[in-house]
N, C-alpha and C positions, 0 to 999 in steps of 0.2 A: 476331803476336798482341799487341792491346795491354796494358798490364800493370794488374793487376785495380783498379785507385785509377783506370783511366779507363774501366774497358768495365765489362757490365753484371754483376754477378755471378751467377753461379749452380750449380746444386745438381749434385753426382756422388752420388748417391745409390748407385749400385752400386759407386764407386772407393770409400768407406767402410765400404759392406756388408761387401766384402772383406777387411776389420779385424777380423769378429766372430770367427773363430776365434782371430787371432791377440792381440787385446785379451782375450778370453775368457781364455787361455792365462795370460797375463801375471798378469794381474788375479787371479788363482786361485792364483796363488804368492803373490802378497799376504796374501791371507785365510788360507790352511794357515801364514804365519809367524806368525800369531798375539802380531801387536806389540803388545801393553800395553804402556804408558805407560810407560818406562825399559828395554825389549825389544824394540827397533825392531831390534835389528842384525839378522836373517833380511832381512828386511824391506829394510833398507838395502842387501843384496848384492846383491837380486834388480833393482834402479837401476843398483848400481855395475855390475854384471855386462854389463847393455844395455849399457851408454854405454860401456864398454870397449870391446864387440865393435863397435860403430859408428865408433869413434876417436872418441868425444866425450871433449873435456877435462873434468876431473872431480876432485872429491875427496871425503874425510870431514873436516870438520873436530871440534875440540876436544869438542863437545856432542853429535856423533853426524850432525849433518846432512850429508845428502849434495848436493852441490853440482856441478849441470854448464853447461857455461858453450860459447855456440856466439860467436867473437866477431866483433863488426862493424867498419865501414870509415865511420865517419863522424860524426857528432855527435848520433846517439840516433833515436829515442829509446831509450834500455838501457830492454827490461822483465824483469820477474820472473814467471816462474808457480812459483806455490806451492802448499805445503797440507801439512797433517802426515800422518805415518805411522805415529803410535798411535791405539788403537781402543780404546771401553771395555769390560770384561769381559761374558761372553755372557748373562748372567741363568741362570733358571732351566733349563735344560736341557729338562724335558718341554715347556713354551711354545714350545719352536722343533720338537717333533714335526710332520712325518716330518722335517725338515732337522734338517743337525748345522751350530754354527757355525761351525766351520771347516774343515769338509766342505763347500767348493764345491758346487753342483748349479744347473743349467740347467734351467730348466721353464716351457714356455708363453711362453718371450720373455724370461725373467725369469733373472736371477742370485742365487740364496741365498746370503748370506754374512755374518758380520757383520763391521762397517766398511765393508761398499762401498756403502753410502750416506753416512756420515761415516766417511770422507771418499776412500775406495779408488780408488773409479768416479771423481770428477772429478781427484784428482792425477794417475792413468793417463791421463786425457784431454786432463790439460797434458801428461803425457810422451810422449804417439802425438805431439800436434802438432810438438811441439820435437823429436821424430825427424822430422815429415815436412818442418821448416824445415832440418834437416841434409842432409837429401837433397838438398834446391835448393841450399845452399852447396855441393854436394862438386858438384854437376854446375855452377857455375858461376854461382852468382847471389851477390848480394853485399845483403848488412842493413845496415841505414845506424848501426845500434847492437847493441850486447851482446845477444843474448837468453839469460838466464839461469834456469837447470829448479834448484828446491830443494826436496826432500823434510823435510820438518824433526820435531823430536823432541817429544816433551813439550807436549801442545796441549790434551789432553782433561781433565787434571787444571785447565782454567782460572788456568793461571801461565803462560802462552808462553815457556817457556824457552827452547824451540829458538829461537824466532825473534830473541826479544828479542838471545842470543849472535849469530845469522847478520847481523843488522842493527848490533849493536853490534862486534863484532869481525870476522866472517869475513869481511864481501862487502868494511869498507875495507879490512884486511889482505890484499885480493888485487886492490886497486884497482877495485872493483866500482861504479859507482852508478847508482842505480835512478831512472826519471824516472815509471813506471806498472806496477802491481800488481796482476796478476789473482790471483784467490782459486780454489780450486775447490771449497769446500766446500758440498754439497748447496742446492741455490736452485730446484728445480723446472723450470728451463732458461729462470728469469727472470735480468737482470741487478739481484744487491744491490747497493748503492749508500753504505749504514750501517748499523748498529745499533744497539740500546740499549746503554745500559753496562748493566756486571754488578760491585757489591764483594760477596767474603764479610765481613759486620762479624763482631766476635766482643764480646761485652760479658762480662767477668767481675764479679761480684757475691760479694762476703765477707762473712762471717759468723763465729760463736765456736760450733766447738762445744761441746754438753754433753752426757750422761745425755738417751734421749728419756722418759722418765719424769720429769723436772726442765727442760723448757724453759724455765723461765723466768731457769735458768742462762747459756742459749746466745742466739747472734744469731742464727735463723734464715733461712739466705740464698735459701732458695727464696722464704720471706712477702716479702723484700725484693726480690727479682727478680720479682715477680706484676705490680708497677706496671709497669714496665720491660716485660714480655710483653704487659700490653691496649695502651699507648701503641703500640707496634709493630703490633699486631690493628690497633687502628684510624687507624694512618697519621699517628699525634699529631696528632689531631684535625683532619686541611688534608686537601683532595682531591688523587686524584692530578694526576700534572702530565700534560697531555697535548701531542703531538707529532706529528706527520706520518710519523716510523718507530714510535711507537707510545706506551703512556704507562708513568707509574712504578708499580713493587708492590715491595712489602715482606713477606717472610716468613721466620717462624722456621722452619729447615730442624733444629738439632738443640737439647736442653738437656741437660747432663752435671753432676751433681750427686753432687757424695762428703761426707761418705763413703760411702751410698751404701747402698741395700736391704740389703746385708750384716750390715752393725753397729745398734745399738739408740744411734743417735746423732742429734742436730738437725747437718742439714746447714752447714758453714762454708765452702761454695764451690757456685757454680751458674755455670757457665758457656753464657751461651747465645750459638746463630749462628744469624746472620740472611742472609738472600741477598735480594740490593738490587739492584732494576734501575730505570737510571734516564736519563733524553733531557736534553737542553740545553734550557734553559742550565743544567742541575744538571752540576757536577761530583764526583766519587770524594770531595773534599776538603768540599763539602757533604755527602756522607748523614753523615760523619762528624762533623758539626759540626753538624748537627740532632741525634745522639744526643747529642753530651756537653752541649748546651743544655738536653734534655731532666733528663738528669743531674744538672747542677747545680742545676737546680731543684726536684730531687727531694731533692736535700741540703741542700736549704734547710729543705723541710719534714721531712725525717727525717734529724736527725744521725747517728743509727745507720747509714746507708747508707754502704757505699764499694763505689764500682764504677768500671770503668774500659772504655772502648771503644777499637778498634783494627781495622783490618783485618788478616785472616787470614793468617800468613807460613807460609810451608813449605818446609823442605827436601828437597832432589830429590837424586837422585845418576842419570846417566844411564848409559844402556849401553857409555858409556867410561871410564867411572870420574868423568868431573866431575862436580863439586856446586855447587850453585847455591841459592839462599834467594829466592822470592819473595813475592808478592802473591798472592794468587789474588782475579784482578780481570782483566775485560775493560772498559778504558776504550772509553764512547761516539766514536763518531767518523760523519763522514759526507763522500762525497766526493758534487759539487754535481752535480744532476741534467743542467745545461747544460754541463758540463763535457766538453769536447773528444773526450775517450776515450771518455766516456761513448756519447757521439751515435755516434760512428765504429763502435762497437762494437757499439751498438744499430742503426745503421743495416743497418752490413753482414749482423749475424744475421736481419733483416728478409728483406732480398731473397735470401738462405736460404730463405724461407717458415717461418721459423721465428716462434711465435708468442710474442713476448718483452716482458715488462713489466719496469720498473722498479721496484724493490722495496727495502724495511729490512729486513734480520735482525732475529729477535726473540729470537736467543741469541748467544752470544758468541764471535769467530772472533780469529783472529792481524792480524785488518785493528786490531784497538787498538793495536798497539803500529808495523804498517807506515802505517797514515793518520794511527792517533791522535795518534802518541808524531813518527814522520819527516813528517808533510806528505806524503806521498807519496800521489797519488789511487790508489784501489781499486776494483777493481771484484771481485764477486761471479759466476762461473756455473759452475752443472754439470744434466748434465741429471738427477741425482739428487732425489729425494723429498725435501723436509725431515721429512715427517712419518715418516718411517721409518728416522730419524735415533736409532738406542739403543734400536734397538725389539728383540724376537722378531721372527724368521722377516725381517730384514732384506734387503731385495732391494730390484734397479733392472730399470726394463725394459732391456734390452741395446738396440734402437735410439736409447730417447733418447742413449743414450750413446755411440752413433757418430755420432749429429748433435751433441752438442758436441763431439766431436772435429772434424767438420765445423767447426763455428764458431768452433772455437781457430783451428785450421790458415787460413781464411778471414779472422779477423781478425788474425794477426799476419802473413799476406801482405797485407791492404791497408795497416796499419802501415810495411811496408817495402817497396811497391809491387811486389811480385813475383809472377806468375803463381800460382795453382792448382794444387799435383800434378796429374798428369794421369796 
């Protein structure tokens, strides 16, 4: 038989079908772990546990990430499939009636759960594949590079901790390097390709307090942060920027002002956050430099003012005890529509009969910090919802998500030119 990079590809529709119990299974120990954001460890066993039983090499590094590594015989290309393994909190409980979140349930084709659409369903769907590239190495086929499975920590609080550590320290401290990066986080069973950026700004505004019966004691720092809130409303006065992954918006997401309903006081602090999304050519380093322009021109005309802008830092402590301080910011990035992996990847899920576009994210994923920050081209797919990403009553249809296991497993054998499970 010739090996699938020269003959025609095509679809086992019933060799995948035969995944849904065992995907189901899997996938459902995910969700009952109930990973928030620094609680991944359940979560990380139920990785470590496969890849043990399979003889995959394997580990947890310093930040929680789990890491397993099938290695190859030649000069690349080394890829990476990724994606995180925290989930955000379930909302309101009666909104997910009759389902519980993390009470798995199967209904009508469909999987209840929350995270398995951000992002359960398609990390699982890297991980069937990279088990079923392990079965052709143990029966005797050889990858011309590294393929390398990571579950990583800390994604959904918008600071990629895990990844930024897996990229920064774990993969060189284990001699790892990456030439192409699939994503799995929810894309509709299109291939992403970019997305917008994401900063949290944060502008603090000071003021004196006094007696609210005597304002004319105090600086009032909310009257002083009002200019500062409509220039924001209205985008300081420029239209947005538009772009082919999408265009820029600006919104005040909270304002925190003490002292505060409690006391009979003129406010001496107002701190407001803004969440900034923004396309090239703006960088992270411009929204920041449009507010303090803004700023200092406001202290031009009211010397009373002092305010000061920054973006958002936060301290994290992970489910191994490290701590980490970042940003919470998803830098823009985009890998090029004609780009080699792109087409290859696009082709191959083609003659799948799979029906696949090229597409932007219009929220912020771990590809900031592997395309933005390394140069490394990314690619986006799962056959997950985006719109059912953080929702109630979250759920994926279970076929599309044995055709992207289908289309992992197909495109990382034409990648390494090796037959088709059969």
């Amino acid at each position: 038989m010739k090996p699938v990079h020269e003959r025609e590809m095509y679809s086992m529709k019933d060799y995948y079908k035969n995944m849904e119990d065992s995907w189901v299974e899997f996938v459902s120990k995910n969700i009952r772990a109930q990973a928030y954001s620094g609680e991944e460890k359940a979560t990380s066993e139920v990785f470590m546990q496969a890849m043990d039983e399979l003889g995959i090499e394997h580990f947890r590094d310093e930040c929680g990430n789990v890491v397993g590594v099938i290695r190859g015989e030649g000069d690349g290309p080394n890829v990476l499939l990724t994606g995180h393994m925290d989930v955000v909190p379930e909302g309101s409980i009666d909104a997910w009636s009759p389902y519980s979140p993390f009470e798995p349930k199967v209904e009508d084709g469909k999987l209840y759960g929350r995270g398995i659409s951000d992002m359960l369903a398609g990390l699982t769907s890297e991980f069937f594949a990279f088990m079923e590239i392990k079965k052709l190495v143990d029966a005797g086929a050889k990858i011309s590079g590294n393929l390398i499975f990571a579950a990583v920590v800390y994604e959904e609080p918008a600071e990629s901790i895990g990844t930024i550590y897996l990229m920064e320290h774990t993969l060189p401290e284990h001699g790892l390097d990456v030439d192409l990066c699939y994503l799995g986080e929810p894309s509709d069973g299109n291939l992403a390709i970019g997305q917008r950026g994401k900063i949290e700004l944060v502008i603090e505004v000071y003021g004196k307090v006094a007696h609210s019966s005597a304002p004319q004691e105090g600086i009032n720092a909310v009257e002083k942060a009002l200019p500062i809130m409509d220039a924001i409303m209205h985008n300081f006065g420029s239209e947005p920027l538009v772009h082919e992954m999408g265009k820029t918006s600006m919104v005040i997401t909270d304002v925190v002002v003490t002292p505060g309903q409690k006391y009979s006081c003129v406010p001496d602090y107002c701190e407001i956050t803004v969440d900034q999304r923004y396309v090239p050519p703006m960088t992270i380093e411009d929204t920041v430099s449009r507010v303090q322009k803004f700023l200092d021109e406001q202290k031009k005309k009211d010397p009373e003012l002092r305010a000061v802008v920054h973006p958002r830092m936060n301290k994290r402590t992970c489910y191994t005890g490290y701590e980490a301080e970042a940003a919470k910011q998803h830098p823009a990035w985009v890998t090029g529509k004609d780009n080699e992996y792109v087409e290859l990847t696009y082709r191959t899920l083609k003659k799948l009969g799979q029906d696949v576009e090229k597409i932007y994210w219009q929220f912020g994923t771990d590809g900031s910090v592997i395309c933005g920050k390394y140069n490394i081209p990314t690619i986006g797919y799962s056959g997950a919802m985006m719109s059912q990403a953080h929702q109630a009553q979250e759920h994926v249809e279970i076929d599309r998500i044995l055709d992207c296991i289908e289309g992992y497993t197909a495109v990382l054998c034409r990648l390494y030119g090796l037959d088709m499970p059969e």
